[in-house]
C-alpha positions in Angstrom: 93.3 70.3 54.9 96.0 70.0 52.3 95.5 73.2 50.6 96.6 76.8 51.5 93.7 79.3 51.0 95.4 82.3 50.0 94.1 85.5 51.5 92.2 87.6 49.4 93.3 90.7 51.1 95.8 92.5 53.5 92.7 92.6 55.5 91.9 89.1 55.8 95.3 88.1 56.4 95.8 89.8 59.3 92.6 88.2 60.4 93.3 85.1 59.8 96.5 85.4 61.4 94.4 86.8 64.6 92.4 84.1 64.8 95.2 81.7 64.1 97.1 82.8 67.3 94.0 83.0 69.2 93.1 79.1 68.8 96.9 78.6 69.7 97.1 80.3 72.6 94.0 78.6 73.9 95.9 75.4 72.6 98.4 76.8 74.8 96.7 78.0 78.2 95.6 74.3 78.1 98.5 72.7 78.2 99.7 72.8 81.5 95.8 70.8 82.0 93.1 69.5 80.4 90.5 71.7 82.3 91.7 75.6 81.2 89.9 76.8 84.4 92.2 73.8 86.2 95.2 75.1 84.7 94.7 79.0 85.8 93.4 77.6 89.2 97.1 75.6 89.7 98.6 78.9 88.9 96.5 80.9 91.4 97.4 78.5 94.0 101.3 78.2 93.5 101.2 82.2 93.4 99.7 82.2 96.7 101.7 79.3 97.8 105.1 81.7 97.1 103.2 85.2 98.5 102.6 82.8 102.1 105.8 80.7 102.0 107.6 84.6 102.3 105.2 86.0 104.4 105.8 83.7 107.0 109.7 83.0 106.3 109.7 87.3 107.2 108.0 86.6 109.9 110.2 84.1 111.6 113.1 85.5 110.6 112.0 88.6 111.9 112.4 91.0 109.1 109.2 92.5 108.3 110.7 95.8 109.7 113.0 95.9 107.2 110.3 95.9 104.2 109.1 99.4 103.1 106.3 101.3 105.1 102.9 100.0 104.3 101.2 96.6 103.4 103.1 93.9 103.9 101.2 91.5 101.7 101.2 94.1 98.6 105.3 94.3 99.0 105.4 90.6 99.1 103.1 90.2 96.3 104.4 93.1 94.3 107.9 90.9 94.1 106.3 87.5 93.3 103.7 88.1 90.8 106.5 90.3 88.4 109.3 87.1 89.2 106.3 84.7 88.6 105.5 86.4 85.3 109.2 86.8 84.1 110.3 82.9 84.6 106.6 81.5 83.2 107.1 83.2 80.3 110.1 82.6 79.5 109.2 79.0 79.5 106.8 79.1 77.5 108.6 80.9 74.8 112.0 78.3 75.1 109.3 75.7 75.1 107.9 76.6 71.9 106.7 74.3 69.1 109.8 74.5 67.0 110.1 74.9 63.4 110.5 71.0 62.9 107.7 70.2 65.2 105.0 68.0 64.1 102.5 71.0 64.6 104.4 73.3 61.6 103.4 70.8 59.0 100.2 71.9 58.7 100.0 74.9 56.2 98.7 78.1 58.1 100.6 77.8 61.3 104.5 78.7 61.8 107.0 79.2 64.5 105.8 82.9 64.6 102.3 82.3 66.1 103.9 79.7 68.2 106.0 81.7 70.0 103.4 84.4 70.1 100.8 82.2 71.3 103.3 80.8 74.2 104.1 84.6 75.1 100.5 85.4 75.4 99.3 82.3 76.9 101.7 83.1 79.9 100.6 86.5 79.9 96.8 85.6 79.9 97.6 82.9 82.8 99.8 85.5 84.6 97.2 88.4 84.3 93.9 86.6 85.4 96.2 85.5 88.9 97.7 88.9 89.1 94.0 90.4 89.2 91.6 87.7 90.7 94.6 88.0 94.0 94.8 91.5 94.3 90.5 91.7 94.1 89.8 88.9 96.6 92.5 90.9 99.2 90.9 94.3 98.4 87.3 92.9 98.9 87.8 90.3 101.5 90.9 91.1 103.3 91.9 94.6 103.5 91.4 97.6 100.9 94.7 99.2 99.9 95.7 101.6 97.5 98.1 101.6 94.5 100.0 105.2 94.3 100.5 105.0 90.0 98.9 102.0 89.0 99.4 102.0 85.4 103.1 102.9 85.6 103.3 100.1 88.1 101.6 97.7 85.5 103.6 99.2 83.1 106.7 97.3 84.7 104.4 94.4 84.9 104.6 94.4 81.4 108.2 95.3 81.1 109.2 92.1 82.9 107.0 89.7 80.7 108.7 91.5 77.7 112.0 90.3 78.7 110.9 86.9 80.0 110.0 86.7 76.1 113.1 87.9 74.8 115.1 85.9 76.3 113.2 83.0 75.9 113.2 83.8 72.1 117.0 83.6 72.6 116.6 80.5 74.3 114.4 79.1 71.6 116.7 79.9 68.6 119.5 78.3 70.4 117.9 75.0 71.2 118.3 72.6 67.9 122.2 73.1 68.1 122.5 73.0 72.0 119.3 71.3 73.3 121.0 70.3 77.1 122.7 73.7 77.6 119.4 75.1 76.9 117.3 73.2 79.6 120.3 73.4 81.8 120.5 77.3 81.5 116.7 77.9 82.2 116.7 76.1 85.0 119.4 77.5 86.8 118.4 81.1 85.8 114.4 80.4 87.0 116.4 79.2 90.2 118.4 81.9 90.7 116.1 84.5 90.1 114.3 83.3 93.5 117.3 85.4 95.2 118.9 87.7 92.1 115.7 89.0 91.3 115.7 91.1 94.8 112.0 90.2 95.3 112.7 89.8 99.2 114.7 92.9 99.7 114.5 96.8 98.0 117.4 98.6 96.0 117.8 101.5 98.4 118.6 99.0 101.4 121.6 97.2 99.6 125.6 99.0 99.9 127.4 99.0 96.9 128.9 96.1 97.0 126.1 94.2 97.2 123.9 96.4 94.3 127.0 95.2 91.8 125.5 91.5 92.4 122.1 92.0 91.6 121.8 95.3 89.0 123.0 93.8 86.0 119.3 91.7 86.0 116.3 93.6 84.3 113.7 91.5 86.5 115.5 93.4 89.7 115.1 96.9 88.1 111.8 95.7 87.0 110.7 95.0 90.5 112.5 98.0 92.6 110.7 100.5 90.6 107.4 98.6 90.1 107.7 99.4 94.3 108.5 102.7 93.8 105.4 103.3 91.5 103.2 100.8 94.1 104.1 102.7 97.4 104.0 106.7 97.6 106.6 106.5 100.2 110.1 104.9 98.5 111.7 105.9 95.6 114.0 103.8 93.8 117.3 105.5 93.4 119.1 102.4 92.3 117.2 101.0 89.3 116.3 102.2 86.0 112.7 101.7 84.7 114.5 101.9 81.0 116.8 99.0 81.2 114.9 96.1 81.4 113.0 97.5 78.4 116.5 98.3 76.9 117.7 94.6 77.5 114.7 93.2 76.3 114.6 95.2 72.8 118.5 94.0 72.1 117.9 90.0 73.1 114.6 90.7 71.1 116.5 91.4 67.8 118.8 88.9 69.0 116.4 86.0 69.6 114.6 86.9 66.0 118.0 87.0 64.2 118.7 83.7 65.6 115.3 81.9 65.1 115.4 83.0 61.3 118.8 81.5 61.0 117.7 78.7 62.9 114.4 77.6 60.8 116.1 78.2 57.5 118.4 75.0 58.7 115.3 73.1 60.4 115.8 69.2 60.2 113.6 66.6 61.4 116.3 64.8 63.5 116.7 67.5 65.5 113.7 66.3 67.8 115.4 63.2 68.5 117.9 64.7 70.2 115.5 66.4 72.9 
């Protein structure tokens, strides 16, 4: 327990690194609950709680005419599952084990798996819903088609990379300014419920409205994950390359500033939390 087994290859390292993050994200998945099928079947059921909550606030409100040609549920859920992902994850990555938690004492395991292991966690979580929905409508409900499915999930992916970059940002900034941290990621997972343009499309919105909303990745992420969902709209206001763009600079960012932050790690920083 007290001694570090060094590797005796490039192989094994990487190995044991593997199965290092594995354990962790299962530490991770289960988490939220005891139970890991518990804690998926809670996040099942607040993702369908959000795809019904809008279904029937369109409804009353009359604006299901206004949504793009097609199924009305896959529109709905093509917006919730890619906000869902965004603000879970980056949640999980702010709330990381740190590198003066309790859990970095012990010799193999450092603030690198952690964060990996809460980016992968959410992802896993996030993925299973995402899937398990979309069969039990197909089979149960109504079939439907997907017109580029892998591009589609390819924006899927896109906004779980930037829910992780900035939560790596997030992350390296806490020690030094634990409240504006928590305050910040609240009022960002809140305001993404309207700036992530989940209830509305690009090509709908004048000009002076698109300056409101285009300068967040999860918005491009979720116009053109429509455009590559339904054969009939094209985005013409969002970029499928700059959420990725985004993401890749407050990636370098967030590792810049979690190295600088772990080489200054002190144990009464937890007491400030």
């Amino acid at each position: 327990m007290f001694q570090q087994v060094k590797p005796k290859s490039k192989l094994h390292a990487a190995i044991s690194i593997l199965e290092l993050i594995y354990h962790a994200t299962v530490r991770d998945v289960r988490k939220g609950h005891g139970n890991a099928f518990m804690a998926i079947a809670l996040n099942v059921l607040q993702a369908l709680v959000f795809v019904m909550t809008f279904y029937v606030m369109f409804s009353i409100l009359g604006l299901r005419g206004a949504a793009l040609r097609g199924d009305f549920l896959v529109y709905l859920m093509s917006g919730v599952f890619l906000f869902l992902t965004h603000v879970k994850t980056l949640g999980a990555v702010a709330g990381a084990e740190g590198p003066s938690s309790p859990m970095m004492k012990h010799a193999p395991m450092n603030t690198i798996i952690a964060i990996t292991s809460a980016a992968l966690g959410a992802l896993y979580i996030q993925l299973f819903t995402l899937f398990l929905i979309l069969f039990v409508y197909h089979v149960a409900f109504t079939p439907f088609d997907v017109d580029r499915p892998f591009a589609a999930f390819g924006m899927f992916m896109a906004a779980w990379f930037v829910g992780v970059a900035l939560g790596l940002v997030l992350l390296s900034i806490k020690p030094w300014f634990p409240t504006f941290v928590g305050t910040f990621t609240t009022v960002y997972q809140r305001a993404n419920m309207i700036a992530s343009g989940k209830m509305f499309v690009a090509n709908s919105l004048p000009n002076y409205m698109l300056v409101m909303f285009d300068w967040n990745p999860l918005f491009h992420c979720i116009d053109q994950s429509r455009g590559f969902v339904f054969i009939n709209y094209s985005p013409h206001n969002s970029s499928a390359s700059y959420p990725v763009i985004v993401g890749g600079v407050l990636l370098m960012i967030g590792m810049l500033g979690e190295f600088y932050t772990r080489r200054h790690a002190s144990s009464s920083w937890d007491a400030r939390r």
